[in-house]
C-alpha positions, 0 to 999 in steps of 0.5 A: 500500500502507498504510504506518504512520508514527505515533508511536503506532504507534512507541511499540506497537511498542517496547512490544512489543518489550519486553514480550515480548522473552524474558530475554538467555539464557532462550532464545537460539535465535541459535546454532541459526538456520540460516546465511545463505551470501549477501551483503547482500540486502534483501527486502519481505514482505507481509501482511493485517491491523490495526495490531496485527498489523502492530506485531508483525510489525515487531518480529519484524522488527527480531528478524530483521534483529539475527539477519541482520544482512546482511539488511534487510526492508521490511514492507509492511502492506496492510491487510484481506484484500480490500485486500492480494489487489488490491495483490498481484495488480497487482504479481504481474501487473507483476512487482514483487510483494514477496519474501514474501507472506502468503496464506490457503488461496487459495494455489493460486490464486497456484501459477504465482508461487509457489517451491516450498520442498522444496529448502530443508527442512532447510537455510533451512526448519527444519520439517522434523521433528516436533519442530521444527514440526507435520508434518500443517500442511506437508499442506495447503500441499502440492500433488498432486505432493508440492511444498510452496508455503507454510508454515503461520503456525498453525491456526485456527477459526471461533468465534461471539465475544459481547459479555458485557458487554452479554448479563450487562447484559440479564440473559440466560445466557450462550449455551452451546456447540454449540448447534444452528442452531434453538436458536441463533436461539431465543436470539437471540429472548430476547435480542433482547427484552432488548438496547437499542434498535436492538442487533441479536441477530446480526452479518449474517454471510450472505455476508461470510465465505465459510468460514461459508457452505462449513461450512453446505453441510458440514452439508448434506452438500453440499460446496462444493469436494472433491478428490475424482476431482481435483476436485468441487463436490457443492454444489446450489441447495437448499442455497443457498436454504436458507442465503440463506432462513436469514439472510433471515428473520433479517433480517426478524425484526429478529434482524440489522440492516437493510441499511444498518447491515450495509454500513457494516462490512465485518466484516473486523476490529475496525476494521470490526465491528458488534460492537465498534461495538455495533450487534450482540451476537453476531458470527463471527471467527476465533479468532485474531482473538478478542484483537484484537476485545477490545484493541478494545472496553471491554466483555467478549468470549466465545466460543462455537462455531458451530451444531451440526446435520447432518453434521460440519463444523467444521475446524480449519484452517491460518489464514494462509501465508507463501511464497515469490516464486519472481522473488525474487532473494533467496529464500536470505533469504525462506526464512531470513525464514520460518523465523524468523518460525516456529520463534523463540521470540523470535519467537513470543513477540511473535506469539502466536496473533495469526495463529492457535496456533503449529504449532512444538511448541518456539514453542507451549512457549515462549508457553504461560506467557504465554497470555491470557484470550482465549487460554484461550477460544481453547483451550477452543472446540478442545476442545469441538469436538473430537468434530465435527471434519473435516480441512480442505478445499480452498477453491474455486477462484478463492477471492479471485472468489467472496468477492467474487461471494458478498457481492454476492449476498448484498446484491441479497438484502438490498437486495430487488433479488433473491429468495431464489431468484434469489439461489439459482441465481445462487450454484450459478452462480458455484460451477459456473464457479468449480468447475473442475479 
């Protein structure tokens, strides 16, 4: 597992630490922390994320073990997405998986590992009323036999983010929101006659984010993956070629860059992004992302929303979950630990919307004064999305295997090692096995 010892990253954190430590008093929410009826305990709590996430993590950390001071916490940042899920994985399978752990909307995969939380609503868990957390964010995280699993660290969204700079300098509009599929590459055509050489219009998004390529299907009407009858998949290889098709041509427009440049970033954050290399002008991230992306680069960000077109699509969804290992010896403390990473203003103040808008109504209040920019952009795409919403669904089975499956696809196309149809029927393939009740 990764783990951060640099001075640099010492000196963020108490950065952090004091920028956003609330004034003694302002908001003292000690006295209204549940209490801790165990002795001393240590737990491990585990994450996905960059450096910037994992300084404040550690300072809400330091928070928590000054508010339980009979409880120390080991974090363990592990890196991206895909890093994480491997170390957890092995250690869920030798029994020596951390206390807490974060998830994304994967969780069901990991159920059988996983404490079920109703027992402690109300006692560790103070996210059980309407005024202490958003009550529609506990849905999700709730299997069919009404046990909640994991709790919701914020919502988020997907959200096209463009290099502003660059666009204004090429003497191109910006581009506006809810633009439709067709008048999306028409822009990335005017731009791409505009931007300096070897600067492609788009990031190559084809196949590296799963969740672009279920809202596409959604707008096709063919859903990926519904609860429906306890289970159904309603994708079909039309709209796998359709969308395989889509990015093919934009790569052989130039509107894309070629394959070589698209595998040298894995687009799983700044540190991985051709955008803020400045290989590309428009790429896709999650809202919570939009401030990370900006502390990375020089140049402006902007956001916009995705394409419009075909059925409604765009969710506004659960962006991260922490739970509970049900093999902890210390899960008094998890959940302690989990309450007060979501319902502190103390806390939340050092997050922010680093992993997505706070679903504490009191965390929400308690931050708004301190909203950024790239904040405001984040709210401003909710609200133009607003009229072409649909309730999050549930990821496919066996998420973390068709993430790596689909990007493996998508480069047999890149590469010419498959045509766009092969390719086709090879994704209704992976989705028919992985699809199972």
């Amino acid at each position: 597992m990764r783990r951060i010892h640099t001075l640099t990253f010492i000196a963020l954190l108490a950065m952090l630490l004091m920028a956003f430590m609330l004034p003694v008093g302002a908001q003292d929410d000690a006295a209204e922390l549940p209490a801790y009826t165990g002795g001393p305990a240590e737990i491990r709590v585990a994450w996905w994320g960059n450096d910037d996430r994992a300084a404040r993590t550690l300072a809400v950390i330091e928070l928590f073990e000054a508010a339980y001071p009979d409880i120390s916490v080991i974090g363990e940042p592990n890196g991206g997405t895909p890093d994480h899920f491997q170390i957890v994985d092995t250690q869920l399978a030798g029994n020596n998986a951390p206390d807490v752990i974060q998830f994304g909307g994967n969780w069901p995969d990991y159920k059988q590992y996983l404490e079920p939380l109703n027992d402690y609503l109300g006692a560790q868990l103070m996210i059980d009323t309407a005024g202490q957390f958003d009550q529609t964010a506990l849905i999700p995280a709730t299997d069919a036999e009404g046990n909640l699993y994991a709790v919701s660290l914020g919502t988020n969204t997907l959200v096209l983010a463009y290099n502003k700079t660059m666009i204004e300098a090429a003497g191109i509009a910006l581009p506006e929101d809810n633009l439709t599929w067709d008048e999306l590459l028409d822009y990335g055509r005017a731009l791409q006659a505009n931007l300096p050489e070897g600067v492609a219009p788009f990031v190559d998004n084809s196949t590296n984010q799963a969740n672009y390529l279920s809202y596409f299907y959604a707008q096709e009407g063919t859903m990926l993956w519904t609860l429906d009858d306890g289970g159904t998949s309603y994708a079909t290889v039309e709209s796998a070629s359709k969308w395989l098709q889509l990015w093919a041509d934009m790569r052989a427009e130039g509107l894309i860059p070629d394959a070589e440049t698209t595998y040298t970033y894995t687009e799983d954050g700044p540190d991985s992004s051709a955008l803020v290399a400045g290989e590309a002008a428009i790429a896709l991230i999650w809202s919570n992302q939009a401030a990370a992306y900006q502390a990375a680069m020089t140049d402006e960000l902007g956001l916009t929303t995705l394409p419009a077109g075909g059925e409604d699509a765009y969710t506004i969804q659960m962006s991260q979950y922490l739970a509970v290992n049900n093999a902890s010896a210390n899960k008094e403390a998890a959940a302690l630990f989990i309450n007060f990473f979501v319902t502190s203003p103390e806390a939340g103040a050092i997050l922010q919307t680093n992993r997505g808008v706070p679903s504490s109504p009191v965390v929400r209040q308690g931050i708004a004064e301190q909203s950024t920019a790239m904040d405001a952009a984040v709210y401003r795409i909710y609200d133009a999305i607003a009229d072409r919403t649909i309730p999050q669904g549930p990821n496919l089975p066996n998420d973390q295997e068709f993430v790596n499956e689909l990007e493996l696809i998508g480069q047999q196309v890149a590469y010419e090692q498959a045509t766009v149809d092969q390719a086709a029927e090879e994704l209704q393939a992976l989705i028919e096995r992985l699809a199972i009740k």
